[in-house]
Every structure is written in structure tokens, then in C-alpha cells.
C-alpha positions in Angstrom: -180.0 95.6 -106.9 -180.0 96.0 -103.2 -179.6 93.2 -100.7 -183.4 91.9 -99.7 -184.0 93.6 -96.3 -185.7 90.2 -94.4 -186.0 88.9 -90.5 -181.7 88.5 -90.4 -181.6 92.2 -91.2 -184.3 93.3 -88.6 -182.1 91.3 -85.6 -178.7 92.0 -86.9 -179.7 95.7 -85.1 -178.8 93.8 -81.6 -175.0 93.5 -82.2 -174.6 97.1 -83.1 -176.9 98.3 -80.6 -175.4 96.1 -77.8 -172.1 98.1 -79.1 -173.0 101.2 -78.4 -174.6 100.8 -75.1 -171.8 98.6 -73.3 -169.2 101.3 -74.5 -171.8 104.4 -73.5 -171.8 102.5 -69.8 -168.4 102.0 -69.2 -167.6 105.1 -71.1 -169.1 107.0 -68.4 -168.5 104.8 -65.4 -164.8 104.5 -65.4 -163.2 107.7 -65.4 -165.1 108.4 -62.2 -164.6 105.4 -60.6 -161.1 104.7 -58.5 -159.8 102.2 -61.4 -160.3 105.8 -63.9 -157.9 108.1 -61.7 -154.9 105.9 -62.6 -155.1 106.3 -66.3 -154.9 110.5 -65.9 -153.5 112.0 -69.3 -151.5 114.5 -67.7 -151.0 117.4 -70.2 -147.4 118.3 -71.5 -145.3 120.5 -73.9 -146.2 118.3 -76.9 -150.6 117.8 -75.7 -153.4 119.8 -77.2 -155.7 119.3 -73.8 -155.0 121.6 -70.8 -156.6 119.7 -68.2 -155.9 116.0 -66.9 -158.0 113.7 -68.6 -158.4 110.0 -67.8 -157.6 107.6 -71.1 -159.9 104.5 -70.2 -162.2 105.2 -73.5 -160.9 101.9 -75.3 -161.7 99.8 -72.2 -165.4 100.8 -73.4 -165.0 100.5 -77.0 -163.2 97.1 -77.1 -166.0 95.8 -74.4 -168.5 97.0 -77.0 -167.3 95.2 -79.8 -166.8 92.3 -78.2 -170.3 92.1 -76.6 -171.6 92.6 -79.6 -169.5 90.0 -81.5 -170.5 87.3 -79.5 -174.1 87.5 -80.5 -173.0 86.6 -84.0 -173.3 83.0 -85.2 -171.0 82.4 -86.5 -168.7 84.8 -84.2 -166.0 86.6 -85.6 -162.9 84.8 -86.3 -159.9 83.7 -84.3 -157.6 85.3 -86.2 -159.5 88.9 -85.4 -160.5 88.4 -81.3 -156.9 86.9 -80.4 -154.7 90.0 -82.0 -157.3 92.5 -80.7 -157.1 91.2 -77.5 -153.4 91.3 -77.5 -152.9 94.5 -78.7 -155.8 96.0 -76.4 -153.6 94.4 -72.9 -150.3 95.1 -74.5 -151.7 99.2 -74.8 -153.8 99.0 -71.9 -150.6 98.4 -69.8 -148.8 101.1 -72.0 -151.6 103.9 -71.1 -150.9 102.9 -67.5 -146.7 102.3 -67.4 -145.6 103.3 -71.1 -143.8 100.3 -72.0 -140.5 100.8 -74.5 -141.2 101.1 -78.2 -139.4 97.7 -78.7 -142.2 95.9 -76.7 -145.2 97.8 -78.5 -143.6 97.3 -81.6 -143.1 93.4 -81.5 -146.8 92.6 -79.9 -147.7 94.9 -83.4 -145.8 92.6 -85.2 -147.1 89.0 -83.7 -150.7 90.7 -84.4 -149.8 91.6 -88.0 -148.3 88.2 -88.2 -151.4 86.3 -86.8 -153.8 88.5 -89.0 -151.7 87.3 -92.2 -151.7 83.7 -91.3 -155.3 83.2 -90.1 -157.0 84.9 -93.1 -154.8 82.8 -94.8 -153.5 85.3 -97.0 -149.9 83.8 -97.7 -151.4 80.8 -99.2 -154.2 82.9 -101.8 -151.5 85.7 -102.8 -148.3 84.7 -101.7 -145.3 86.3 -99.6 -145.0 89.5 -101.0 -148.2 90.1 -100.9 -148.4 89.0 -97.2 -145.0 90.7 -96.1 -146.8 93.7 -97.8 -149.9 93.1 -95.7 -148.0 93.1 -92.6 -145.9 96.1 -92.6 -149.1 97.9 -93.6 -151.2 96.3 -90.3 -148.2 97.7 -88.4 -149.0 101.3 -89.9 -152.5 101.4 -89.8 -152.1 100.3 -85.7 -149.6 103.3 -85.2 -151.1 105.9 -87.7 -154.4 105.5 -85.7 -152.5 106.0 -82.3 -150.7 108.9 -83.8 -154.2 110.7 -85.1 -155.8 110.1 -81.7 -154.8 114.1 -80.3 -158.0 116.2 -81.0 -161.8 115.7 -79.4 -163.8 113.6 -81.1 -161.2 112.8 -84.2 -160.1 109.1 -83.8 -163.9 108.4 -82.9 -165.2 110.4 -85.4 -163.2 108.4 -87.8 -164.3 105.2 -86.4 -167.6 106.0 -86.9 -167.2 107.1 -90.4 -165.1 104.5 -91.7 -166.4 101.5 -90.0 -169.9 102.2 -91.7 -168.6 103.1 -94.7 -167.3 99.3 -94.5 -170.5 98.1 -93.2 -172.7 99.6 -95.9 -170.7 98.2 -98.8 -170.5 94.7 -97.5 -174.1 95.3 -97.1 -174.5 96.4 -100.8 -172.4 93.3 -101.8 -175.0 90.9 -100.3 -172.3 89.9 -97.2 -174.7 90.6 -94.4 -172.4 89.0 -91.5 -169.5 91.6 -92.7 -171.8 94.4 -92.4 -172.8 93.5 -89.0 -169.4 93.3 -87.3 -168.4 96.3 -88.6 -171.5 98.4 -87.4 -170.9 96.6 -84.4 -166.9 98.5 -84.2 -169.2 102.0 -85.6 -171.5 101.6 -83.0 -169.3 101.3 -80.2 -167.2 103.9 -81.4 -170.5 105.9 -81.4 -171.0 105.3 -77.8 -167.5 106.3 -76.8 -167.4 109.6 -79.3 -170.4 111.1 -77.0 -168.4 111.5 -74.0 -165.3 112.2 -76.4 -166.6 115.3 -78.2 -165.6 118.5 -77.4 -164.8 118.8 -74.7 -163.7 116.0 -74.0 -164.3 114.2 -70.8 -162.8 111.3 -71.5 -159.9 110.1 -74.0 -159.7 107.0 -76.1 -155.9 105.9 -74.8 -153.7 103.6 -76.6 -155.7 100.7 -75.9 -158.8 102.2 -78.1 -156.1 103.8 -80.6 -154.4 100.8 -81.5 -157.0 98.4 -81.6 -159.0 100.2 -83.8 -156.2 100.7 -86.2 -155.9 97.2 -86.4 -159.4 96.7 -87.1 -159.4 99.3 -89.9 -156.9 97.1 -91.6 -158.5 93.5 -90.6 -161.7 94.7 -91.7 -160.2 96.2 -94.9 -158.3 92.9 -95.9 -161.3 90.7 -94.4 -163.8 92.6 -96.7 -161.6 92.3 -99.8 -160.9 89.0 -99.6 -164.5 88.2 -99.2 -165.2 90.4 -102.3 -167.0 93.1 -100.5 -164.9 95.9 -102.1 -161.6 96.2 -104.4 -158.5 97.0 -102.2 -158.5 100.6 -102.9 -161.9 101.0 -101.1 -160.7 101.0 -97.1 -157.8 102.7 -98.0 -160.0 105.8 -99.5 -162.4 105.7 -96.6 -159.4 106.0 -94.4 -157.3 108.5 -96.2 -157.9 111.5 -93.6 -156.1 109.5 -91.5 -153.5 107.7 -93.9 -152.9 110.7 -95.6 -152.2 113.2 -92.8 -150.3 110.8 -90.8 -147.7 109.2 -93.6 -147.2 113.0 -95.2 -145.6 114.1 -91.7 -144.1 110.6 -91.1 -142.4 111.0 -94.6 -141.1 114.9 -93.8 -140.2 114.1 -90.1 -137.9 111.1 -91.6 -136.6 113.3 -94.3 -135.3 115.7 -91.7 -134.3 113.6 -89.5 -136.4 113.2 -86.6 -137.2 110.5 -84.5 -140.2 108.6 -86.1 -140.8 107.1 -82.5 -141.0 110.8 -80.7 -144.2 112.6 -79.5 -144.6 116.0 -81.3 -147.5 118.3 -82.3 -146.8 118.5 -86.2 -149.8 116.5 -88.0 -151.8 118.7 -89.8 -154.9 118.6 -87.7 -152.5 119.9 -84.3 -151.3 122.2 -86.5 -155.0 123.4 -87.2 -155.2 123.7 -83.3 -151.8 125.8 -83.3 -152.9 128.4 -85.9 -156.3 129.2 -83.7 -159.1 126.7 -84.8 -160.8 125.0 -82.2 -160.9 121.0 -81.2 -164.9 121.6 -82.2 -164.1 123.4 -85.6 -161.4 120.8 -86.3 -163.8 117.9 -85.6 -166.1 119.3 -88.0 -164.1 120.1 -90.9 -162.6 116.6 -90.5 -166.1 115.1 -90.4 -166.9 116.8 -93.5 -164.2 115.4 -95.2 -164.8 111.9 -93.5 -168.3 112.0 -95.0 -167.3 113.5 -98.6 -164.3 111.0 -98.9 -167.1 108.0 -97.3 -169.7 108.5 -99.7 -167.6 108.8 -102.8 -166.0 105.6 -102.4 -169.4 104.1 -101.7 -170.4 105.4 -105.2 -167.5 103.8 -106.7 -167.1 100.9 -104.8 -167.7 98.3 -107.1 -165.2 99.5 -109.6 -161.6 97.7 -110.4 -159.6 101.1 -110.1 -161.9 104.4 -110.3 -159.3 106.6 -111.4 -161.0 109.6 -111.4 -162.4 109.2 -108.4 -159.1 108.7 -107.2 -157.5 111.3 -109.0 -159.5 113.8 -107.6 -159.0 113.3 -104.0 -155.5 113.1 -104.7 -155.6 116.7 -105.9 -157.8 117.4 -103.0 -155.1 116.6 -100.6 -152.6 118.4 -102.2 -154.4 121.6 -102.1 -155.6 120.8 -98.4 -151.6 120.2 -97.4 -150.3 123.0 -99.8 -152.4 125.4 -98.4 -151.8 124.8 -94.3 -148.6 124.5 -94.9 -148.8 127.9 -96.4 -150.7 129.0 -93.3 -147.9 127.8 -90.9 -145.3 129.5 -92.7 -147.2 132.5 -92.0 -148.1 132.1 -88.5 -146.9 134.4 -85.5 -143.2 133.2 -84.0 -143.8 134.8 -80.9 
């Protein structure tokens, strides 16, 4: 039976909404203004853009959630604003001065860290569970960075996921879940209009990274609150986890530096072979939206194998066959 749609549901439309307008606002305000032409993304040998683009895009989607966070009672957790806010000055200062890996990496690592403690994970499932937890945090922060190089994907993916989350927690009865996480869909939503091709604006590390972290906070926040089974935001994610932990894998196999910019994730590839950013952002919203609404429909199961299954052979066949498109492509 679905949740009883009553006066909370009606005003729980404000946080979202409030989401989508302060990130539309300052979306469009920055890269214009004097503060916008120090965060220029200059193109290089490894970019898929041809023209400088300013990077301020997370400024906008960060202020959205959080202005639409604090109209929650009770407001979101301390254990979600104070690594979000860490990792969102930590990248903010990396978009404008690229700080080394070692810094990124350890403010990653006290966010994780914070994330495990505060939900009080250790104490429900122990330390390897929590050590688990952590290095995945760390992953889903970086993956979402490294997926941020095509119009309109990382936002697009926001979007998608984020009210995949939403809806479930809503199915489950957990109205205050659903609300903070249309909240992070709506001001992705704000942002991804200025961000679809072409792109006027970029979302920079500072949007990248925290909404990685949010994918997994929100994931682990929504299963421990019995929202969804742990396979669930890991699914709903899996254009992203999938594409970026297959390269990671190969590039380690080979022997290339994990930490290295390069142009070899499936979706640039797509861009290499001919497709456009447009066409890309498409076919990876087509998938966002198959892969969303199958795991809706089997959200309540323990393990939905075949659901599973399936997409698993999906992928394969997706990888398999541009890889066999890229061994065929023009040297020249």
C-alpha cells in the first residue's frame, strides 16, 4: 500500500523547490560575475570541451541543498552537513589552486570517517563492516568526480539517482528521507539546465565530490533506516559505478597512474568514436531511467537476483561491444 498522501506531503514540495531555485540563481549568476572568471576550465590534451568554461556549478548545487535542508524539522544530520561542507571547501579550493592528491585524499578520508561514526555504523555492524563502508565512501566521492567530463552526465545522474532514493523511501513510509533526497534531485535539476549541452557552465570538483558523497550517505542513511536493502543505491548508481571501477581496474592492471587525468571511461570514449555530448547524455539517461525504475520494482526484495543478473549481462554486452568499437576506430 502506498504511503497516505496528507498536509506533510503537500509542504514537503518547499525543500525541493527551494533546491532548485537557489541552485538555478546562482547557477546563472556566477559564471558571469567577476568571482566566475577565476574558476575558468581551461581545455587540455586530456578535456572533452573546446572552449573555457567556468566550474562554479557546485557552489549552486551545494547552496541548494542546504537551503532546502534547513527548512526540515528535524534538519538533516550532523554527521551529513559537517563532511559535505568539508569536502565542498576542501574541492572548492582544489577547482581554484589544485591542491596535491595527498590533501584531497585525507579530507576524503576524515569525511568517510565522520560518515561511519555519526550514523553509528561501527557500533550496529561492526569494523569490518565500517572499514568496508569507508573505503567505499572514498570511491563513490572520486568515481563521481571522475564521471563528471560530458554535458549534462554528473547532473543527469544526480537527478536520476537521487529520486530514485527519494521515491523508495517514499514507498517505505519514511517521508523525511524522501524529502532530503528530492531536495539533492532538485538542486541538481536547477544546475543540469545551464549544464546541458552545451554546456555553459561546469559542475567543478566542489559539485563532483560532494555529490558522490551524498550518493553514498544517502545510500547507507536509507538502508539503515530500512528504506531499501543495500543492493538498491548501488543499482541505481551502477552507470556510474560500473563505468568508472571497469577502467579503474584495467588502468591498474596495466599499470597506470590511478591518480592521472586521462580520457578512457567509456562515455569519453563514446565522445572519441564520433557521438555527441547531446547523444551521449541521452543514451546515458536512458539507461539511468531503465536501471532507476527496475530497482524501484524490486526494491523491497532481500537479493533480486534476476534482476540483478540481468543488468549484469547488460553491462557486459554494453562494455564488450565499445570496446569492440575502439579497437576498430581510425589511428590517424
Amino acid at each position: 500500500m502506498l504511503p497516505e498522501w496528507n498536509a506533510f506531503a503537500v509542504v514537503s514540495y518547499c525543500p525541493p523547490l527551494v533546491g532548485i531555485a537557489v541552485s538555478a540563481l546562482l547557477t546563472a549568476y556566477l559564471p558571469s560575475s567577476g568571482f566566475g572568471k577565476a574558476f575558468l576550465d581551461t581545455p587540455n590534451e586530456r578535456s572533452l570541451h573546446r572552449t573555457p568554461t567556468p566550474r562554479l556549478g557546485g557552489i549552486g548545487v551545494v547552496a541548494g541543498v542546504l537551503s532546502g535542508w534547513t527548512l526540515l524539522q528535524p534538519a538533516a544530520a550532523w554527521w551529513l552537513i559537517l563532511p559535505l561542507m568539508g569536502l565542498f571547501a576542501i574541492s572548492l579550493l582544489d577547482d581554484l589552486y589544485r591542491l596535491p592528491v595527498s590533501v584531497r585524499l585525507f579530507a576524503q578520508l576524515v569525511a568517510a570517517a565522520l560518515l561511519v561514526v555519526g550514523s553509528d555504523l561501527l557500533a550496529q555492524q561492526g569494523i569490518l563492516v565500517a572499514l568496508l563502508v569507508l573505503l567505499c565512501t572514498v570511491w563513490m566521492t572520486n568515481l563521481y568526480n571522475f564521471m563528471d567530463g560530458s554535458d549534462g552526465l554528473a547532473g543527469g545522474m544526480a537527478v536520476s539517482g537521487f529520486s530514485c532514493f527519494g521515491i523508495a523511501a517514499w514507498l517505505a513510509g519514511n517521508n523525511e528521507m524522501a524529502v532530503l533526497n528530492f531536495t539533492i534531485s532538485g538542486a541538481a535539476l536547477g544546475f543540469l539546465y545551464f549544464n546541458f549541452p552545451r554546456a555553459r557552465v561546469f559542475l567543478g570538483d566542489s559539485g563532483a565530490i560532494p555529490l558522490g558523497f551524498l550518493a553514498m550517505a544517502m545510500g547507507l542513511s536509507g538502508w539503515q533506516q530500512d528504506c531499501w536493502e543495500m543492493w538498491f543505491p548501488l543499482l541505481v548508481f551502477s552507470p556510474f559505478i560500473v563505468d568508472a571501477t571497469v577502467t579503474l581496474i584495467r588502468r591498474t592492471l596495466r599499470g597506470a597512474k590511478v591518480t592521472e587525468a586521462h580520457r578512457e571511461h567509456y562515455y569519453q570514449r563514446a565522445v572519441q568514436l564520433g557521438w555527441s555530448h547531446r547523444r551521449v547524455a541521452y543514451v546515458e539517461y536512458t539507461l539511468m531511467l531503465a536501471v532507476g525504475i527496475s530497482s524501484l520494482v524490486a526494491v523491497r526484495q532481500t537479493c533480486p537476483w534476476q534482476t540483478l543478473t540481468i543488468w549484469a549481462a547488460i553491462y557486459l554486452v554494453l562494455l564488450l561491444t565499445q570496446d569492440a568499437r575502439w579497437k576498430k576506430r581510425p589511428l590517424n
